[in-house]
MOPAC internal coordinates of N, CA, C and O (Angstrom, degrees):
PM7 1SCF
backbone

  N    0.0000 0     0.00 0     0.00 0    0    0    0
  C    1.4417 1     0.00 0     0.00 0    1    0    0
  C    1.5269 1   109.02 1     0.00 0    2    1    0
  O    1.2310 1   117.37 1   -39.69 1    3    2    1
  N    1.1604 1   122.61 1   140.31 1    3    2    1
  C    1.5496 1   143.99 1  -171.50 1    5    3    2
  C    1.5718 1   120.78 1   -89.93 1    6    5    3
  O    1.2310 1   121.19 1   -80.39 1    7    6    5
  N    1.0782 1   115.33 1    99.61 1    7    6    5
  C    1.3140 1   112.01 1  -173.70 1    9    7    6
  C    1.5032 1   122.02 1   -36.30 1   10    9    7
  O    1.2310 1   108.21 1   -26.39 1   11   10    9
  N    1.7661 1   139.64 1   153.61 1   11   10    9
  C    1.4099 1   108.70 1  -165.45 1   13   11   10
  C    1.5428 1    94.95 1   -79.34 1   14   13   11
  O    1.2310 1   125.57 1    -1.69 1   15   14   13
  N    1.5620 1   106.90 1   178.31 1   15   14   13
  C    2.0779 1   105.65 1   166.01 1   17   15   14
  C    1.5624 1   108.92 1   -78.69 1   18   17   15
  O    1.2310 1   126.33 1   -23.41 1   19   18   17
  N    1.2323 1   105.43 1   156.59 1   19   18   17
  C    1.2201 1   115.11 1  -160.14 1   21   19   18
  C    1.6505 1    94.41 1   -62.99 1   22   21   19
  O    1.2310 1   105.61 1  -166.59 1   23   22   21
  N    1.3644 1   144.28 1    13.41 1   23   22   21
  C    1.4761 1   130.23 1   160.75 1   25   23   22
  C    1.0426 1   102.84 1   -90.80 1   26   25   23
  O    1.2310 1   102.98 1   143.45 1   27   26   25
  N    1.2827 1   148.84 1   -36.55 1   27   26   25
  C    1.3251 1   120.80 1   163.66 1   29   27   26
  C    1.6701 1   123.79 1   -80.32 1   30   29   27
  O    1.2310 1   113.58 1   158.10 1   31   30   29
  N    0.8351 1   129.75 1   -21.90 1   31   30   29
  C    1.5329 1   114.29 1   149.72 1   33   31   30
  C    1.2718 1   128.39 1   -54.25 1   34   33   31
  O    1.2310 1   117.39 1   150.54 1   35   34   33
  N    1.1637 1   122.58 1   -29.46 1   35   34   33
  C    1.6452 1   102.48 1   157.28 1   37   35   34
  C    1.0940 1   109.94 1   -64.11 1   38   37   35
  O    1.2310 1   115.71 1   127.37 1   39   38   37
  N    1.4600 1   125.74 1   -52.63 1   39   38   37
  C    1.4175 1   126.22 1  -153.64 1   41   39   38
  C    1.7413 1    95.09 1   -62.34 1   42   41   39
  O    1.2310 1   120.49 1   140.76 1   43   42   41
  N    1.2554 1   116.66 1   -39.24 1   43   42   41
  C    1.5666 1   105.56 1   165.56 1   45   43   42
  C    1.6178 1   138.34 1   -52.93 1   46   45   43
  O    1.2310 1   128.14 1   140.76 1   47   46   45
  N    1.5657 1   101.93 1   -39.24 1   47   46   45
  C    1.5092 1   122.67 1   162.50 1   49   47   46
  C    1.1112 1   104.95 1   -67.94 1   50   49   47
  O    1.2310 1   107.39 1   155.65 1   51   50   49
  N    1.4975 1   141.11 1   -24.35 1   51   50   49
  C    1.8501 1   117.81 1  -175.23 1   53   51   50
  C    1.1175 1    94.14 1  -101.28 1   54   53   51
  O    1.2310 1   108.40 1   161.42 1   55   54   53
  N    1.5322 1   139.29 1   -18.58 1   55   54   53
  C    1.6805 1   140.44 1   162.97 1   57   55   54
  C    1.7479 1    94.61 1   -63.20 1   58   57   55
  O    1.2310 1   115.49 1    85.12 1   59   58   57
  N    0.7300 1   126.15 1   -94.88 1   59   58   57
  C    1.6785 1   118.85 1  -158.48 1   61   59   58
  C    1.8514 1   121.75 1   -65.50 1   62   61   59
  O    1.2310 1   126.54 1  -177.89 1   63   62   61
  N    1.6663 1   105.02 1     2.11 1   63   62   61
  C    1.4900 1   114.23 1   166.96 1   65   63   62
  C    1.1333 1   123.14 1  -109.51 1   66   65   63
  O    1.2310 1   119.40 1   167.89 1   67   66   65
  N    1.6712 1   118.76 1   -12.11 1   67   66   65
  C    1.1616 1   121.14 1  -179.45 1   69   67   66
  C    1.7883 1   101.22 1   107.19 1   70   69   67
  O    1.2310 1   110.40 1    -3.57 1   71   70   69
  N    1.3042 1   135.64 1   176.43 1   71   70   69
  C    1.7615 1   140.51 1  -168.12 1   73   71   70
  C    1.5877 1    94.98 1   -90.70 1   74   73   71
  O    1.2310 1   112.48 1  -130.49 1   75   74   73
  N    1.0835 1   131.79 1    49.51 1   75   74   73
  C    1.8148 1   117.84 1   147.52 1   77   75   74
  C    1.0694 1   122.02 1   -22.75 1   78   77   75
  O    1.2310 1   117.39 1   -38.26 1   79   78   77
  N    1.6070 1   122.58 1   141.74 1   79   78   77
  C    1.5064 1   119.71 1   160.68 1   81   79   78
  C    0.8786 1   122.56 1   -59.86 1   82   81   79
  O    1.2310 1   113.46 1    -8.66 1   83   82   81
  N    1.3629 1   129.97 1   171.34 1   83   82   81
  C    1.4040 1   138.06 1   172.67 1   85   83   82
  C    1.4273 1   120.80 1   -47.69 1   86   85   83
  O    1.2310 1   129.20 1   128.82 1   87   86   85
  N    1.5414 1    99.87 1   -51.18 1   87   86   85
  C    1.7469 1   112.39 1  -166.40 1   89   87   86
  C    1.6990 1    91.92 1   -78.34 1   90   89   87
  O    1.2310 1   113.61 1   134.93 1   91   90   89
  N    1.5451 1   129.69 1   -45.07 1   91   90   89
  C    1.4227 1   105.37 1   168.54 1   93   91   90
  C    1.5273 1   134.74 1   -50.54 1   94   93   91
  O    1.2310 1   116.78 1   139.32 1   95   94   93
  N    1.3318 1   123.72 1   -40.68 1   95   94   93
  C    1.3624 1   133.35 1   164.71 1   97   95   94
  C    1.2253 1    94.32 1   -65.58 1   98   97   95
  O    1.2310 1   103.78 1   131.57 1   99   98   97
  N    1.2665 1   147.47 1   -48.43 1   99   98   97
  C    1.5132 1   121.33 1  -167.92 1  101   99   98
  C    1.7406 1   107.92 1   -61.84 1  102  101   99
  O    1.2310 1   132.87 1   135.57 1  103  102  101
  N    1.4461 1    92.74 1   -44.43 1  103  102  101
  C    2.1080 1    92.09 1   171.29 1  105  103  102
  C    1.2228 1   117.77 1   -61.71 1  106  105  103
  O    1.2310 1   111.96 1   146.98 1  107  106  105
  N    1.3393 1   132.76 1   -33.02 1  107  106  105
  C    1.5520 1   126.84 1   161.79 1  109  107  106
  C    1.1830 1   109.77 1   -48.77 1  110  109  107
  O    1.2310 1   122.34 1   103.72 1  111  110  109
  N    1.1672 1   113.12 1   -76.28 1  111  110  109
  C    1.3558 1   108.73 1  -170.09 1  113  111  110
  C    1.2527 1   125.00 1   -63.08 1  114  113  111
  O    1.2310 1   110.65 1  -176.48 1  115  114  113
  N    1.2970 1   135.18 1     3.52 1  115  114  113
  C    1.2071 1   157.83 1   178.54 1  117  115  114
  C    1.2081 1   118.45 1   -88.09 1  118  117  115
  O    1.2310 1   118.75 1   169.02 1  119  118  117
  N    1.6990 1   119.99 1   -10.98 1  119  118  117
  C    1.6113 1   127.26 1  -165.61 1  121  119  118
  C    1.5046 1    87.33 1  -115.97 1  122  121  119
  O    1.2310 1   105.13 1   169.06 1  123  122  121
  N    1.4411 1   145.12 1   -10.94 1  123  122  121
  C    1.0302 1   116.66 1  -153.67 1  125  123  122
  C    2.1757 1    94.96 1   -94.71 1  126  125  123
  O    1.2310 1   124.07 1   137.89 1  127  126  125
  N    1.0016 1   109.80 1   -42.11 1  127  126  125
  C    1.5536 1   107.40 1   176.47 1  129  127  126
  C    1.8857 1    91.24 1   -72.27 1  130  129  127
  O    1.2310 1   103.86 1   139.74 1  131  130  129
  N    1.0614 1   147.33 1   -40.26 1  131  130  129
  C    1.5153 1   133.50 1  -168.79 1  133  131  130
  C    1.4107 1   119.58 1   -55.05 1  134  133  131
  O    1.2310 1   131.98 1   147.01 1  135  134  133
  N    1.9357 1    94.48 1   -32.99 1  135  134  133
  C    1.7234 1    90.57 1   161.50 1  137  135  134
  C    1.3163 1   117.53 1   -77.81 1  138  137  135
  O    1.2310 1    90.39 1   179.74 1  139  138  137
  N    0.9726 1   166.77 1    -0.26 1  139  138  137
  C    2.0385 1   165.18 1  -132.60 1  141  139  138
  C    1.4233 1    72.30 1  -142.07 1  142  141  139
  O    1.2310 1   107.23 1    99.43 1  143  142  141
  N    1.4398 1   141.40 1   -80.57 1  143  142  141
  C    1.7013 1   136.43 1  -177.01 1  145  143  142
  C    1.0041 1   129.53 1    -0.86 1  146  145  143
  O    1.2310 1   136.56 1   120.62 1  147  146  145
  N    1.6472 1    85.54 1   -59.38 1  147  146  145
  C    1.8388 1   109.46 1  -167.41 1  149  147  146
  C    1.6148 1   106.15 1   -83.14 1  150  149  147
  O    1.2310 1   131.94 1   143.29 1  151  150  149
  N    1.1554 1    94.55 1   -36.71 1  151  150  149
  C    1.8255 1   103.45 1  -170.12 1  153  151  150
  C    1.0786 1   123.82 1   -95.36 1  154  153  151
  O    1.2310 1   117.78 1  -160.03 1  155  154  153
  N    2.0020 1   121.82 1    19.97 1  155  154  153
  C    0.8306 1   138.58 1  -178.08 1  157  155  154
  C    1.1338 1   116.24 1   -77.71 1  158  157  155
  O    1.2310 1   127.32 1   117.01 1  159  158  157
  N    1.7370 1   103.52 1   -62.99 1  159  158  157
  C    1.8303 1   107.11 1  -174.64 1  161  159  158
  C    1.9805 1   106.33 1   -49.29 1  162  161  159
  O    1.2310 1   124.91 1   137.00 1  163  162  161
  N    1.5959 1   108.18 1   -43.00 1  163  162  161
  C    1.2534 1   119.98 1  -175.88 1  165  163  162
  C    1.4025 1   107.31 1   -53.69 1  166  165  163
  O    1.2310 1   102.98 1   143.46 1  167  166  165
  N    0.9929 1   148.84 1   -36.54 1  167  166  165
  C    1.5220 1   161.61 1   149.27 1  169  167  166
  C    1.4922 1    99.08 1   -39.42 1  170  169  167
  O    1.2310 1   119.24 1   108.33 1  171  170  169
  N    1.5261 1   119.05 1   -71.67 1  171  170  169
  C    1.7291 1   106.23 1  -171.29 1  173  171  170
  C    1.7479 1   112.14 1   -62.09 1  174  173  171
  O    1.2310 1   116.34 1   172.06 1  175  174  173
  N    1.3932 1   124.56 1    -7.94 1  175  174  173
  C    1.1050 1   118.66 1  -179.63 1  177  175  174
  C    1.1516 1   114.59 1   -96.45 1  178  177  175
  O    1.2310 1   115.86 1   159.89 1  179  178  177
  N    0.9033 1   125.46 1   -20.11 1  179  178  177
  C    1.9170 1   142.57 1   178.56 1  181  179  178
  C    1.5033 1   109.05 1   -81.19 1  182  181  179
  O    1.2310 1   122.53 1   137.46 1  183  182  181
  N    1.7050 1   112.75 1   -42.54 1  183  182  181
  C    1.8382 1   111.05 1   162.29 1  185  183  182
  C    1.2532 1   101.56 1   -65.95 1  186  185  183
  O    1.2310 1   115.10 1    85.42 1  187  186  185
  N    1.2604 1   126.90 1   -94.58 1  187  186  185
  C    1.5589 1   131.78 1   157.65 1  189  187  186
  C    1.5804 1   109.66 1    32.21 1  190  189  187
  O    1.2310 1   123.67 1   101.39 1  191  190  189
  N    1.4904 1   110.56 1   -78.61 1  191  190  189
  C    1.5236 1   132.89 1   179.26 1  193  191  190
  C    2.0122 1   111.85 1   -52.86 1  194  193  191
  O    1.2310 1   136.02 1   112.01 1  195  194  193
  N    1.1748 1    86.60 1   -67.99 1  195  194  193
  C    1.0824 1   109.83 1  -144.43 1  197  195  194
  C    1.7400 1   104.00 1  -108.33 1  198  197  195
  O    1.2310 1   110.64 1   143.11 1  199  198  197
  N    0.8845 1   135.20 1   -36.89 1  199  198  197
  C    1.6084 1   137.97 1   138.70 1  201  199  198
  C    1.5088 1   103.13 1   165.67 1  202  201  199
  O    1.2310 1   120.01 1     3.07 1  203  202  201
  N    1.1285 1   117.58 1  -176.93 1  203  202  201
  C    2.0500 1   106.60 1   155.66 1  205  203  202
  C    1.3991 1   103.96 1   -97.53 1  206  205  203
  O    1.2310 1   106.88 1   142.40 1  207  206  205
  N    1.1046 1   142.02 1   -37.60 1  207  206  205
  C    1.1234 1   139.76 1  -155.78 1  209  207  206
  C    1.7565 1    91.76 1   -66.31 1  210  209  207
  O    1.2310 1   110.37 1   121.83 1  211  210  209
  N    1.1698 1   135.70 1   -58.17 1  211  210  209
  C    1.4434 1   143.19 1  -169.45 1  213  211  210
  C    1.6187 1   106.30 1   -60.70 1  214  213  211
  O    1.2310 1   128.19 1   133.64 1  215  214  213
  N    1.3745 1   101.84 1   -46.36 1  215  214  213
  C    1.4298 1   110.17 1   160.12 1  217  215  214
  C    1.5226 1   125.68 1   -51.43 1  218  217  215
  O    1.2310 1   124.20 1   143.27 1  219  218  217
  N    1.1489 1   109.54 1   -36.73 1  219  218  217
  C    1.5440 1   101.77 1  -162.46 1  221  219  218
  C    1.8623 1    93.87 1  -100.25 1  222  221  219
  O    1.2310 1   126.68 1   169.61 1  223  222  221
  N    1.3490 1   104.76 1   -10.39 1  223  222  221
  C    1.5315 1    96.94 1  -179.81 1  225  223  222
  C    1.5195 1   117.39 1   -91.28 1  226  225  223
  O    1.2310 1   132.97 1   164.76 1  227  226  225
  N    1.5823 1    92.55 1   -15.24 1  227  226  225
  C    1.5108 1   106.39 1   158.44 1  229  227  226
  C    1.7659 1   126.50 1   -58.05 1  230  229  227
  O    1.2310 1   139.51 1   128.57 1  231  230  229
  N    1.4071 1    79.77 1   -51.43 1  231  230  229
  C    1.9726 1    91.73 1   176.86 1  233  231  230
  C    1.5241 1    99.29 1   -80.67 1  234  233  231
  O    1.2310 1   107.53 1   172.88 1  235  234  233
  N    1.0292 1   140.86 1    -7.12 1  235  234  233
  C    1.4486 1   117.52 1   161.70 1  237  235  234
  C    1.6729 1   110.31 1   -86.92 1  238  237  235
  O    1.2310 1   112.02 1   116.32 1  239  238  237
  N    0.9901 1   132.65 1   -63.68 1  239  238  237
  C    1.4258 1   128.80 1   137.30 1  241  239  238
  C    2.0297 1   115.25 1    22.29 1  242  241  239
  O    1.2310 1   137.53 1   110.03 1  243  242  241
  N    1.3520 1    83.65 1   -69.97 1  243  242  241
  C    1.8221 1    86.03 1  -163.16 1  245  243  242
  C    1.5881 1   102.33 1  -131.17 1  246  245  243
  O    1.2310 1   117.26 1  -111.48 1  247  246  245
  N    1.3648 1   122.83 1    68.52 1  247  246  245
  C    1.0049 1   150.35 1  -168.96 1  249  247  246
  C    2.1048 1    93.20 1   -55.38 1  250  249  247
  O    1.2310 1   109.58 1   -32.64 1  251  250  249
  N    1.2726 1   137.15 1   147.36 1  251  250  249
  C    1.0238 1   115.17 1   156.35 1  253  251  250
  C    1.6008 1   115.86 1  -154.16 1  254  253  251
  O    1.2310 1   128.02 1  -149.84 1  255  254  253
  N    0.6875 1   102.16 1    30.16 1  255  254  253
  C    1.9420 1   119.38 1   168.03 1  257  255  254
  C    1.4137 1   113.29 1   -93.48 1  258  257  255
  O    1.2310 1   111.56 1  -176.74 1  259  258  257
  N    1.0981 1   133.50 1     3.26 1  259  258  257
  C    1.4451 1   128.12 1   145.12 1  261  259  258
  C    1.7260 1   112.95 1   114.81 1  262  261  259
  O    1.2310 1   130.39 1   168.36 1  263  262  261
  N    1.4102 1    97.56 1   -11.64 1  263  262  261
  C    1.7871 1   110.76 1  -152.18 1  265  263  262
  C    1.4653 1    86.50 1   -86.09 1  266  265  263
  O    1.2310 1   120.10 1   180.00 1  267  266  265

């Protein structure tokens, strides 16, 4: 199954948040890649360090995106 396109996920987020403006839904949705951004370099330094393999068995471990 196919995730929906991002027009109906808003239309889902202004159904279960209530009618936000535009420019607020554009900032929601705007934080969700800004975190992976930010926490990227922090990711190459933690494989880097510490290995990927330990890393990535870490992130399977403590999954936290909700799915």
């Amino acid at each position: 199954m196919q995730p929906p396109v991002p027009a109906q996920r808003l239309k889902s987020m202004r159904a279960a948040y209530g009618a936000w403006s535009a420019t607020t839904t554009g900032l929601t949705v705007l934080a969700f890649p800004l975190d992976r951004h930010l926490a990227g370099p922090l990711g190459g330094r933690l494989a880097v360090r510490y290995g990927p393999r330990r890393l990535a068995a870490l992130g399977a471990a403590f999954p936290v995106d909700g799915a």
